[in-house]
PDB file of N, CA, C and O in Angstrom:
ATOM      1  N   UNK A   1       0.847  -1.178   0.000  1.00  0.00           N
ATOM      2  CA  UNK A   1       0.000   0.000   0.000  1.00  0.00           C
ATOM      3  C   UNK A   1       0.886   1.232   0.000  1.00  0.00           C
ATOM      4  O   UNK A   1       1.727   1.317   0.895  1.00  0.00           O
ATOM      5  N   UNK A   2       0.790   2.193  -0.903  1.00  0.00           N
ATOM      6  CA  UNK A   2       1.667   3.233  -1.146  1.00  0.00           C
ATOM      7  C   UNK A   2       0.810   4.403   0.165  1.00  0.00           C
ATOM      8  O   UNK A   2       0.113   4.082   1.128  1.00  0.00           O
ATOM      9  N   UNK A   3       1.151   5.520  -0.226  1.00  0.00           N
ATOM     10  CA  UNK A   3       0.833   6.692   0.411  1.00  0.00           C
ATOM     11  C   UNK A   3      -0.396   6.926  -0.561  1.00  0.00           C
ATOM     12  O   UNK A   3      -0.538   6.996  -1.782  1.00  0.00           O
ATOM     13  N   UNK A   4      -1.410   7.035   0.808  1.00  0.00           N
ATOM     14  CA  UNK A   4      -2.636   7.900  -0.120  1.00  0.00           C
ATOM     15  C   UNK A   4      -3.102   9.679   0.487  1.00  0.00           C
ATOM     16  O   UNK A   4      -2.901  10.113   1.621  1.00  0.00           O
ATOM     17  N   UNK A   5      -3.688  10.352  -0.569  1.00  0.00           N
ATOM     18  CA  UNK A   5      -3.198  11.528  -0.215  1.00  0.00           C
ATOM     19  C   UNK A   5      -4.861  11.706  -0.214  1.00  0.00           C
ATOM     20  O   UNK A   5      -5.518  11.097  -1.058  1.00  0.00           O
ATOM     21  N   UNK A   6      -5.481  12.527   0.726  1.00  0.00           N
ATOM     22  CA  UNK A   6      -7.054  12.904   0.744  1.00  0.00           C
ATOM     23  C   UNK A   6      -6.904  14.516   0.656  1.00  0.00           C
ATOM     24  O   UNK A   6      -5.934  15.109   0.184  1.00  0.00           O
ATOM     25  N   UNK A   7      -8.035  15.081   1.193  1.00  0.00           N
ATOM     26  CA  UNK A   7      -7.782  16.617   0.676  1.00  0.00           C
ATOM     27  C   UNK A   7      -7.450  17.094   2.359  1.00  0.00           C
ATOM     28  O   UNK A   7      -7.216  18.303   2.394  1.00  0.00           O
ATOM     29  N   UNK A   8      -7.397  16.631   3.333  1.00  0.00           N
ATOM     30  CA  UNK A   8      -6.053  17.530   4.473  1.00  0.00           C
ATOM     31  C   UNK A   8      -5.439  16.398   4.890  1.00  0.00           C
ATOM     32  O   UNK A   8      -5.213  16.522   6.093  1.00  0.00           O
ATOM     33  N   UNK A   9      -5.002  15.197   4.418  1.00  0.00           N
ATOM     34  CA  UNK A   9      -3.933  14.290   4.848  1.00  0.00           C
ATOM     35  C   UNK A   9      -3.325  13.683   3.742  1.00  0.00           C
ATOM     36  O   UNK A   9      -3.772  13.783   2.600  1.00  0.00           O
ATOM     37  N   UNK A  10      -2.155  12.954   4.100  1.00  0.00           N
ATOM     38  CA  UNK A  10      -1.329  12.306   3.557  1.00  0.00           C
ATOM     39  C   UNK A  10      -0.887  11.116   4.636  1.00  0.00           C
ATOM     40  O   UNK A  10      -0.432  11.378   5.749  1.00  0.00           O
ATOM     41  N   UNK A  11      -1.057  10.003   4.220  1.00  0.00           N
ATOM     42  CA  UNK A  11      -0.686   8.782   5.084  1.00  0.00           C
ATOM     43  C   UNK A  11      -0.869   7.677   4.512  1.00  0.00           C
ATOM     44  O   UNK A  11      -1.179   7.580   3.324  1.00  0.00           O
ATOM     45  N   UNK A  12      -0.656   6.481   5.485  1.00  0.00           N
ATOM     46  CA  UNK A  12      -0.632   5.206   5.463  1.00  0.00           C
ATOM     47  C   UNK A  12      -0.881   4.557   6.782  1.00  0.00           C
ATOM     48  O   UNK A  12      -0.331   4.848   7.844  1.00  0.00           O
ATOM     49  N   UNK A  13      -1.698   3.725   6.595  1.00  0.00           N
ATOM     50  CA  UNK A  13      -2.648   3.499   7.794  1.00  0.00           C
ATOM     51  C   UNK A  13      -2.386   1.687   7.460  1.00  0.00           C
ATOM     52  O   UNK A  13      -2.894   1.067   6.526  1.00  0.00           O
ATOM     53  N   UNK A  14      -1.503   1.155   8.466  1.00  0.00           N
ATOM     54  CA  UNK A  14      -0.988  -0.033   8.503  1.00  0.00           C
ATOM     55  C   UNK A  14      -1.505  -0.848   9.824  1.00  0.00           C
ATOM     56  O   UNK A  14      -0.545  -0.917  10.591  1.00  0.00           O
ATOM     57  N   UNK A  15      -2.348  -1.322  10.236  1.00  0.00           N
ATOM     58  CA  UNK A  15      -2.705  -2.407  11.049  1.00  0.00           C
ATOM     59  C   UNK A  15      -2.482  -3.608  11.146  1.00  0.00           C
ATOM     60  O   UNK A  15      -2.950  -4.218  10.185  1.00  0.00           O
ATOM     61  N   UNK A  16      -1.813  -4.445  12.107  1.00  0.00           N
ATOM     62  CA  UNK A  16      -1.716  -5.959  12.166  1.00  0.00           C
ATOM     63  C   UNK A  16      -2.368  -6.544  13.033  1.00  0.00           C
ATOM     64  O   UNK A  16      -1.947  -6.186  14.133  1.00  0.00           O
ATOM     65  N   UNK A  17      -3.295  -7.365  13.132  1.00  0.00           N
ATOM     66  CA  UNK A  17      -4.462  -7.794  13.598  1.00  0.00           C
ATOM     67  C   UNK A  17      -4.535  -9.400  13.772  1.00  0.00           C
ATOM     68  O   UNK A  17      -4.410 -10.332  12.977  1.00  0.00           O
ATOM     69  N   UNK A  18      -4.802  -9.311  15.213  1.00  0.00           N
ATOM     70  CA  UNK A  18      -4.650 -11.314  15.494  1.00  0.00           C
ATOM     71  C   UNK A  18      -5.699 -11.598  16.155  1.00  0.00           C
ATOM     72  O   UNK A  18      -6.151 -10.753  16.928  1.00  0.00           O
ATOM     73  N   UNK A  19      -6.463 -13.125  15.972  1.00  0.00           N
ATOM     74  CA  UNK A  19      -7.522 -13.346  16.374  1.00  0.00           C
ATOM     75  C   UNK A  19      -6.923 -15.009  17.184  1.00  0.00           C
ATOM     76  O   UNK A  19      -6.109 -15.793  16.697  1.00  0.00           O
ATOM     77  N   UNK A  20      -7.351 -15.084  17.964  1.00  0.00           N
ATOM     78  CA  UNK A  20      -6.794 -16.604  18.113  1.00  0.00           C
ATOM     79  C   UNK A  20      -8.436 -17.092  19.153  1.00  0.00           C
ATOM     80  O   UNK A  20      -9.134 -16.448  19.936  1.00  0.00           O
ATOM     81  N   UNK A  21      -8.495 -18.479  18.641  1.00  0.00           N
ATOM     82  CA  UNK A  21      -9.770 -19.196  19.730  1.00  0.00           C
ATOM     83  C   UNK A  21      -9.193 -19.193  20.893  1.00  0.00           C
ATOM     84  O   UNK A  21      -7.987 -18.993  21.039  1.00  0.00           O
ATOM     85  N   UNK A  22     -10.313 -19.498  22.177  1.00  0.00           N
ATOM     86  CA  UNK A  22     -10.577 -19.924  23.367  1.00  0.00           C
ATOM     87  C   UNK A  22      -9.328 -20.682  23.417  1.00  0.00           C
ATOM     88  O   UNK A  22      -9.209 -21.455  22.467  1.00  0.00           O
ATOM     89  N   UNK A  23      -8.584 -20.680  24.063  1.00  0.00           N
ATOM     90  CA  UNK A  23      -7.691 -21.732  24.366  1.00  0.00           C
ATOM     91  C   UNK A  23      -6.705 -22.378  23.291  1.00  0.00           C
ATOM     92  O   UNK A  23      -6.028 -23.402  23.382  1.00  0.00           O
ATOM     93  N   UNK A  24      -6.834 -21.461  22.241  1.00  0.00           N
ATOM     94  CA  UNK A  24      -5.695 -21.523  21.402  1.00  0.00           C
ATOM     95  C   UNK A  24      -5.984 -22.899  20.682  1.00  0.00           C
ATOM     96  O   UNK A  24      -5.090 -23.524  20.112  1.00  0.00           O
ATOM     97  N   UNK A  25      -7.532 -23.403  20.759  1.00  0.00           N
ATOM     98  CA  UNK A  25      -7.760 -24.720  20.158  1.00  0.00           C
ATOM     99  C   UNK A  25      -7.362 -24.540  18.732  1.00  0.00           C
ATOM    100  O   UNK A  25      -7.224 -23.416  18.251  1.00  0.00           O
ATOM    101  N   UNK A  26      -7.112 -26.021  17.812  1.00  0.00           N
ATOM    102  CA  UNK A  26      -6.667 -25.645  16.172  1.00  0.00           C
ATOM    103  C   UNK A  26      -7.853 -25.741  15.739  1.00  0.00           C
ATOM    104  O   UNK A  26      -7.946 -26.947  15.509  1.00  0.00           O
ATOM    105  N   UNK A  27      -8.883 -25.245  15.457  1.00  0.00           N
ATOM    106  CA  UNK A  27     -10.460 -24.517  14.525  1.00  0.00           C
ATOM    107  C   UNK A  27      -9.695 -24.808  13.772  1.00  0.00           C
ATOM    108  O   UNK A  27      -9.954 -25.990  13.547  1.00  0.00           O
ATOM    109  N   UNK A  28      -8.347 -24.353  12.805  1.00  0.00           N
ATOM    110  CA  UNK A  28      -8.315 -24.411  11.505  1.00  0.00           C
ATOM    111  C   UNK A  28      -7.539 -25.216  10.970  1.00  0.00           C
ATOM    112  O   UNK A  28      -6.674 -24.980  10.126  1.00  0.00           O
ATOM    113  N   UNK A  29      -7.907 -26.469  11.581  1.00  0.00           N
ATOM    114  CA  UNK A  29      -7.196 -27.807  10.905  1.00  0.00           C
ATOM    115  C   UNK A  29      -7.783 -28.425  10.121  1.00  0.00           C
ATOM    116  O   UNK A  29      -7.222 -29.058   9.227  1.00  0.00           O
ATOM    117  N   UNK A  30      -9.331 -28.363  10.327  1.00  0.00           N
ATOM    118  CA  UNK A  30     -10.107 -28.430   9.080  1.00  0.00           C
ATOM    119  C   UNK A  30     -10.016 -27.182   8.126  1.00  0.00           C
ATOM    120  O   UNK A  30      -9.632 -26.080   8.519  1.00  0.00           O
ATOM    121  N   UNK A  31     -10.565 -27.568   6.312  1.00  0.00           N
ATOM    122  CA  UNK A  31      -9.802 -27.071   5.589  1.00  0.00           C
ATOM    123  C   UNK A  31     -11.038 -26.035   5.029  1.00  0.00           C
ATOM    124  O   UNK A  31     -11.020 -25.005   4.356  1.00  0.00           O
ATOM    125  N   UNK A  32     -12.208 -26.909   5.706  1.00  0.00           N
ATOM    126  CA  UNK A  32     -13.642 -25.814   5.380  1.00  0.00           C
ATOM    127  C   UNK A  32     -13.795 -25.078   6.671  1.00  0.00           C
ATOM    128  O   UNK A  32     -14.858 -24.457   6.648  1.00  0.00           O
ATOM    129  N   UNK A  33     -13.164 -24.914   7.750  1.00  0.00           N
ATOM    130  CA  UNK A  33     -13.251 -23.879   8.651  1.00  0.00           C
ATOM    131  C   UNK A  33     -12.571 -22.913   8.047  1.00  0.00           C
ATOM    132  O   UNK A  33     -13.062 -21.812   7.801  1.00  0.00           O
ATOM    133  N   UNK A  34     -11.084 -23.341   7.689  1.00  0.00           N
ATOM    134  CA  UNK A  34     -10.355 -22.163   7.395  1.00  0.00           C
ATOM    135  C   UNK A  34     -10.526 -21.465   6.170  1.00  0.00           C
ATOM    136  O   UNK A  34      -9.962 -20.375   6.066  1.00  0.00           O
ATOM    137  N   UNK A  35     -11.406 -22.027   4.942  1.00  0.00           N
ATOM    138  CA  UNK A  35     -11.733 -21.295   3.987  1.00  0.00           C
ATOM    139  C   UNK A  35     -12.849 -20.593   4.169  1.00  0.00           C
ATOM    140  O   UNK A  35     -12.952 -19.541   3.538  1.00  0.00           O
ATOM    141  N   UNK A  36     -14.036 -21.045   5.148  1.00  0.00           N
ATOM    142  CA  UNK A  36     -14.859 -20.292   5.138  1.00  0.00           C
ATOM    143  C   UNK A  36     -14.514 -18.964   6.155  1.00  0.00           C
ATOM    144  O   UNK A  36     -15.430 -18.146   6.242  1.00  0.00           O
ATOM    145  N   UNK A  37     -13.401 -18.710   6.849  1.00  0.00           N
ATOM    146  CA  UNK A  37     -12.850 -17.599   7.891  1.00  0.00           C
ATOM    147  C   UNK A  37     -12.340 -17.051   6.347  1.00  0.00           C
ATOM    148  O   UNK A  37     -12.985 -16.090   5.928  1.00  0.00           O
ATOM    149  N   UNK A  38     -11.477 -17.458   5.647  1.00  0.00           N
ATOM    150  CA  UNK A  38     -10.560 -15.962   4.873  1.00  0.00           C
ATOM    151  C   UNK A  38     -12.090 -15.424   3.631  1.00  0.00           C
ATOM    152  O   UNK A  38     -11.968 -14.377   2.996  1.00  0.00           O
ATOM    153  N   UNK A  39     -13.254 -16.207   3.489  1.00  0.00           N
ATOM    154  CA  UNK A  39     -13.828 -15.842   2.473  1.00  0.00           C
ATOM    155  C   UNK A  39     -14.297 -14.814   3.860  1.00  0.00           C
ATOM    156  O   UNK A  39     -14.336 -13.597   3.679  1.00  0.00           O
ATOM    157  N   UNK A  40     -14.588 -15.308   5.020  1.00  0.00           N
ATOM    158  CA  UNK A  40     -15.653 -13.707   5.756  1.00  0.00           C
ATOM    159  C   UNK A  40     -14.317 -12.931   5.806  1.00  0.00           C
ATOM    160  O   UNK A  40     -14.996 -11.916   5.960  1.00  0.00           O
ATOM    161  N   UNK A  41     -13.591 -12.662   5.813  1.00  0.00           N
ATOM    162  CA  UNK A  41     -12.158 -11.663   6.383  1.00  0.00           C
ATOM    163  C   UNK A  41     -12.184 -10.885   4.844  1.00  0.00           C
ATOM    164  O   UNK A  41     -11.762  -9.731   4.906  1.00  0.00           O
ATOM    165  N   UNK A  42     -12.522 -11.240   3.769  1.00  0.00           N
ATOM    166  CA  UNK A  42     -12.175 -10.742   2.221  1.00  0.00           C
ATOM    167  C   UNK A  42     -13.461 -10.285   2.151  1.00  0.00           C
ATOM    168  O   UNK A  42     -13.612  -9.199   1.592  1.00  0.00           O
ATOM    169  N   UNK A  43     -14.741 -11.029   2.721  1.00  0.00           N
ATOM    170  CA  UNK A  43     -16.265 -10.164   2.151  1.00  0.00           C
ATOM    171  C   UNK A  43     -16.306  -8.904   3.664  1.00  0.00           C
ATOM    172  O   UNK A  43     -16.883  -7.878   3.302  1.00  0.00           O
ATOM    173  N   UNK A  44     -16.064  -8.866   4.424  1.00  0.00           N
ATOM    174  CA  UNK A  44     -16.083  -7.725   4.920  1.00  0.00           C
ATOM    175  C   UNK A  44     -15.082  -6.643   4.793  1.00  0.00           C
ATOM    176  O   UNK A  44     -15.487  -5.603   5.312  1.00  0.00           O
ATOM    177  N   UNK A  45     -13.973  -6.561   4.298  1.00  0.00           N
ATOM    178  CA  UNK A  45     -13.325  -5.795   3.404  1.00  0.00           C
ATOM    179  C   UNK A  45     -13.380  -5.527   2.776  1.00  0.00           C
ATOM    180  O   UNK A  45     -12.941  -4.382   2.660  1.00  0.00           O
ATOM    181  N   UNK A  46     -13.779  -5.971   1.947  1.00  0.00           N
ATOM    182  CA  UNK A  46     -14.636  -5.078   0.279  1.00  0.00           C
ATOM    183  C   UNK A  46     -15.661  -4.509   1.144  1.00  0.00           C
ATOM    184  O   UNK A  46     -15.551  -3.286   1.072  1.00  0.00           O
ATOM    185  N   UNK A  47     -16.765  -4.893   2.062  1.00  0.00           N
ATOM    186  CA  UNK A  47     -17.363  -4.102   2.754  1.00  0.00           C
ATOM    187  C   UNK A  47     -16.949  -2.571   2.848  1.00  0.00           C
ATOM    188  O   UNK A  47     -17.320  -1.505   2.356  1.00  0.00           O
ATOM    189  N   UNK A  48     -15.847  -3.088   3.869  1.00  0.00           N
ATOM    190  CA  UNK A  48     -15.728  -1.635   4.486  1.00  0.00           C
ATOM    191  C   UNK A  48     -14.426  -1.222   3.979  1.00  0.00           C
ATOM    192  O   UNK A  48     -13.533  -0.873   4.750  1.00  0.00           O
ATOM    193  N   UNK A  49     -14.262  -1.251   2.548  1.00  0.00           N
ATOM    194  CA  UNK A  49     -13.143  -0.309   1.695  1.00  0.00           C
ATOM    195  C   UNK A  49     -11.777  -0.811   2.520  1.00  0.00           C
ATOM    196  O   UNK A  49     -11.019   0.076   2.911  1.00  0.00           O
ATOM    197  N   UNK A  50     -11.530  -1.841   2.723  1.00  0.00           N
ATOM    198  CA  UNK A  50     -10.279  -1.914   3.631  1.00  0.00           C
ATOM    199  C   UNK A  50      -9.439  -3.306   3.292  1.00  0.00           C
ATOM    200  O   UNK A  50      -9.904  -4.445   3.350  1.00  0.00           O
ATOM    201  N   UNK A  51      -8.008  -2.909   2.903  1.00  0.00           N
ATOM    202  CA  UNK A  51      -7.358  -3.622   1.846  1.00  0.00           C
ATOM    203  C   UNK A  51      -6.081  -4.384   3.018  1.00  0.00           C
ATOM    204  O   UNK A  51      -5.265  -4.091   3.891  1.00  0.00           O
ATOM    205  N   UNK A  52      -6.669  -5.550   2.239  1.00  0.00           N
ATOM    206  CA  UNK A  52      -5.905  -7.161   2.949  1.00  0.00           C
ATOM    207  C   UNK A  52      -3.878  -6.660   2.372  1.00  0.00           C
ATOM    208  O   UNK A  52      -3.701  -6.354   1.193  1.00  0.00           O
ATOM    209  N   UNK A  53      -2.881  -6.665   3.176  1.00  0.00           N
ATOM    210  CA  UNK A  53      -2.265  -6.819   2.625  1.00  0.00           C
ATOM    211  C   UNK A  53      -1.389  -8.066   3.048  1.00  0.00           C
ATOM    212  O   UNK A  53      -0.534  -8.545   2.303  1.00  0.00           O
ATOM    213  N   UNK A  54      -1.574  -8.375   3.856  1.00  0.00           N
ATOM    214  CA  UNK A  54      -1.625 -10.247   4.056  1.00  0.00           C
ATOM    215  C   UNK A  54      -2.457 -10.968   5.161  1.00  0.00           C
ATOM    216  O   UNK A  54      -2.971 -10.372   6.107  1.00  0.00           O
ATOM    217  N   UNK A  55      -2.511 -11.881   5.015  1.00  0.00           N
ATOM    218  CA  UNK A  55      -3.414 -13.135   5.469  1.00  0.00           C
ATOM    219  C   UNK A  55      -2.916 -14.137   5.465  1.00  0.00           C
ATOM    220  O   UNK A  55      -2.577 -14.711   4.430  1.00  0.00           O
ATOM    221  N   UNK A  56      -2.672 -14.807   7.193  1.00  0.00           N
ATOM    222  CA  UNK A  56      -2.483 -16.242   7.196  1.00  0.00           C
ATOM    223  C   UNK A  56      -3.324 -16.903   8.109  1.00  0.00           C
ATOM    224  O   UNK A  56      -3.049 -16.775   9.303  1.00  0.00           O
ATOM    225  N   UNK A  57      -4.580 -17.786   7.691  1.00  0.00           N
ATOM    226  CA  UNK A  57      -4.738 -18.643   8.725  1.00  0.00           C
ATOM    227  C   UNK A  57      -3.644 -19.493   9.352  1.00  0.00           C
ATOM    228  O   UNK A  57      -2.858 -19.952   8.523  1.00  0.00           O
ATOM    229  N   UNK A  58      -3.438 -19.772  10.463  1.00  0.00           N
ATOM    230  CA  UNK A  58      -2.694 -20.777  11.006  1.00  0.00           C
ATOM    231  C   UNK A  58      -3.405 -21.617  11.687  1.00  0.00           C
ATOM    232  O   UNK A  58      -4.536 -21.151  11.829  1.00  0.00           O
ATOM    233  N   UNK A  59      -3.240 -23.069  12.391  1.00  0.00           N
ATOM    234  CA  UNK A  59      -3.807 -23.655  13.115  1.00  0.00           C
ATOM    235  C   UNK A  59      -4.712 -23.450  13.989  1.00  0.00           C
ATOM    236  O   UNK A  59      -5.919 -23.662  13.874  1.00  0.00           O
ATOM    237  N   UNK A  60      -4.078 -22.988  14.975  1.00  0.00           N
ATOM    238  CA  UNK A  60      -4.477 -22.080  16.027  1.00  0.00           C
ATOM    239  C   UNK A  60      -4.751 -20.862  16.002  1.00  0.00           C
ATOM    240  O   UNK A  60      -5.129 -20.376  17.069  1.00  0.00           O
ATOM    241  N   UNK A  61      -4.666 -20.046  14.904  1.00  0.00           N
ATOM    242  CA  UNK A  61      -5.109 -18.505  14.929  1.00  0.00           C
ATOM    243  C   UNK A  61      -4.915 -17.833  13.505  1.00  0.00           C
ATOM    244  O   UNK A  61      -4.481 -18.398  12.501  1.00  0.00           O
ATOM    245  N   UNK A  62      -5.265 -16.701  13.602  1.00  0.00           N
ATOM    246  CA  UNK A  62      -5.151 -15.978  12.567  1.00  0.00           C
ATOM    247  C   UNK A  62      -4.365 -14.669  12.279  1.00  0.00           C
ATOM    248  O   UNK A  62      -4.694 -13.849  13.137  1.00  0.00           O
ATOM    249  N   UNK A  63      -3.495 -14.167  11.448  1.00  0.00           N
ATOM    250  CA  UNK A  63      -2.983 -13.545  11.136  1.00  0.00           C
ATOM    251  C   UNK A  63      -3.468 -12.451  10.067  1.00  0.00           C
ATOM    252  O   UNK A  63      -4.084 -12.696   9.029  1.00  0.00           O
ATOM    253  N   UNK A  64      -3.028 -11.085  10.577  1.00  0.00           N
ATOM    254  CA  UNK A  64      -3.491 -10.114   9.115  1.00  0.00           C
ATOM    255  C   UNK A  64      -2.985  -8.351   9.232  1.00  0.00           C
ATOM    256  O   UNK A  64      -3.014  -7.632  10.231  1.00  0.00           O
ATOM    257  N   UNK A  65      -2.617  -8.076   8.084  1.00  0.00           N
ATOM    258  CA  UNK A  65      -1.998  -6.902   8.204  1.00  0.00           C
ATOM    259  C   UNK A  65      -2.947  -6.334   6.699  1.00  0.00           C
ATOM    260  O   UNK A  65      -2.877  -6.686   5.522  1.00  0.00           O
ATOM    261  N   UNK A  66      -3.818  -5.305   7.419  1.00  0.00           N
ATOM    262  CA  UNK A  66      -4.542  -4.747   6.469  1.00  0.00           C
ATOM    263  C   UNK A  66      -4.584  -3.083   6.741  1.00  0.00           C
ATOM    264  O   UNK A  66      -4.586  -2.601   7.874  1.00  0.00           O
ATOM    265  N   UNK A  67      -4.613  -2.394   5.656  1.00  0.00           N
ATOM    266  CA  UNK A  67      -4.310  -1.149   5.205  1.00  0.00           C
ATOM    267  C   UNK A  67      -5.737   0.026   5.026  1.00  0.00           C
ATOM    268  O   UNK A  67      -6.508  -0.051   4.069  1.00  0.00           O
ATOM    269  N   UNK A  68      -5.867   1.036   6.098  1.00  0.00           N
ATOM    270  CA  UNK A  68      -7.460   1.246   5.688  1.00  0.00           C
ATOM    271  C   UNK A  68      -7.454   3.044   5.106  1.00  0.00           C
ATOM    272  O   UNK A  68      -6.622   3.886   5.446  1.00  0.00           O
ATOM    273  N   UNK A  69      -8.295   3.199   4.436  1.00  0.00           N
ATOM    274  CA  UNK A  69      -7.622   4.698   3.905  1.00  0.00           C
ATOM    275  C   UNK A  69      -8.033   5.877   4.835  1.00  0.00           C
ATOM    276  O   UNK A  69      -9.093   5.703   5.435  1.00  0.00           O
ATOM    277  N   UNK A  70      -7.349   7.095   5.066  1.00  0.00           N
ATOM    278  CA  UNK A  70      -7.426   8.060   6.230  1.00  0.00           C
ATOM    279  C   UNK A  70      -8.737   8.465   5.860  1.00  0.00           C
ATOM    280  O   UNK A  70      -9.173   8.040   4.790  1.00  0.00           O
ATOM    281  N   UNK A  71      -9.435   9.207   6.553  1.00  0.00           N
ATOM    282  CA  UNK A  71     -10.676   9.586   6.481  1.00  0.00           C
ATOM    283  C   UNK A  71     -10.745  10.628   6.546  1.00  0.00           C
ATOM    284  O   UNK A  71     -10.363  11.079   7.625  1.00  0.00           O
ATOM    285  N   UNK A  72     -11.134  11.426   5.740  1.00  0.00           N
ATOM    286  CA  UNK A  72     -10.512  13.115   5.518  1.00  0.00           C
ATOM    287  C   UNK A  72     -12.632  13.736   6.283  1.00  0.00           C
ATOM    288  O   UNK A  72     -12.972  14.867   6.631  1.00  0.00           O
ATOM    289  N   UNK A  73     -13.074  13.078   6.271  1.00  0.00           N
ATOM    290  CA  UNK A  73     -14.555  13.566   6.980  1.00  0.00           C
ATOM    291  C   UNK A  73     -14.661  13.596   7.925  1.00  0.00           C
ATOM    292  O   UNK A  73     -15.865  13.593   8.181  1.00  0.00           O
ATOM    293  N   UNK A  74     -13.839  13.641   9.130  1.00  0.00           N
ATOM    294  CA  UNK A  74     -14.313  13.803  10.429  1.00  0.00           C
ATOM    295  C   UNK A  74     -13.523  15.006  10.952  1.00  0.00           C
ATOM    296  O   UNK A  74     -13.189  15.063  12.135  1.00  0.00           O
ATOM    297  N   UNK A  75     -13.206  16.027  10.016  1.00  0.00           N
ATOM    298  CA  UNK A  75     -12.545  17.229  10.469  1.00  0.00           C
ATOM    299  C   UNK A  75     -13.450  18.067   9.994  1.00  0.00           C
ATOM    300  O   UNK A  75     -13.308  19.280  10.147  1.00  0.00           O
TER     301      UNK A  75
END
C-alpha cells in the first residue's frame, strides 16, 4: 500500500491484527473452517473499503496486516 493523499492528509494506515480461539484450540485444521474464515475476512473488506495486505490462517489462529484509507470527513 503506497501513500494515499485525501484533501487535508497524507498517510498510510498499517494495522496488524490477530484473532486466536478460546484456548488456542486448532479450529483451523479443518480445511472448510479455514476457507470459510478468509472468504468472511475478504467479504467484509470489500465491505468496508479496507485492503488485505496479508493473510495467514494458522492452526491455532489468525494472522493479518490490512491497510485502511485516512478519512478526511471527520474534520
Amino acid at each position: 500500500m503506497e501513500f494515499v493523499s485525501g484533501s487535508y492528509s497524507i498517510g498510510q494506515n498499517l494495522y496488524h491484527l490477530e484473532w486466536c480461539p478460546k484456548y488456542r484450540y486448532n479450529m483451523f485444521r479443518q480445511e472448510e473452517n479455514k476457507n470459510l474464515c478468509e472468504e468472511v475476512l475478504h467479504e467484509i473488506t470489500k465491505r468496508h473499503k479496507i485492503e488485505i495486505t496479508k493473510l495467514s490462517v494458522i492452526l491455532d489462529h489468525i494472522h493479518t496486516i490490512v491497510g485502511i484509507l485516512p478519512n478526511d470527513e471527520c474534520f
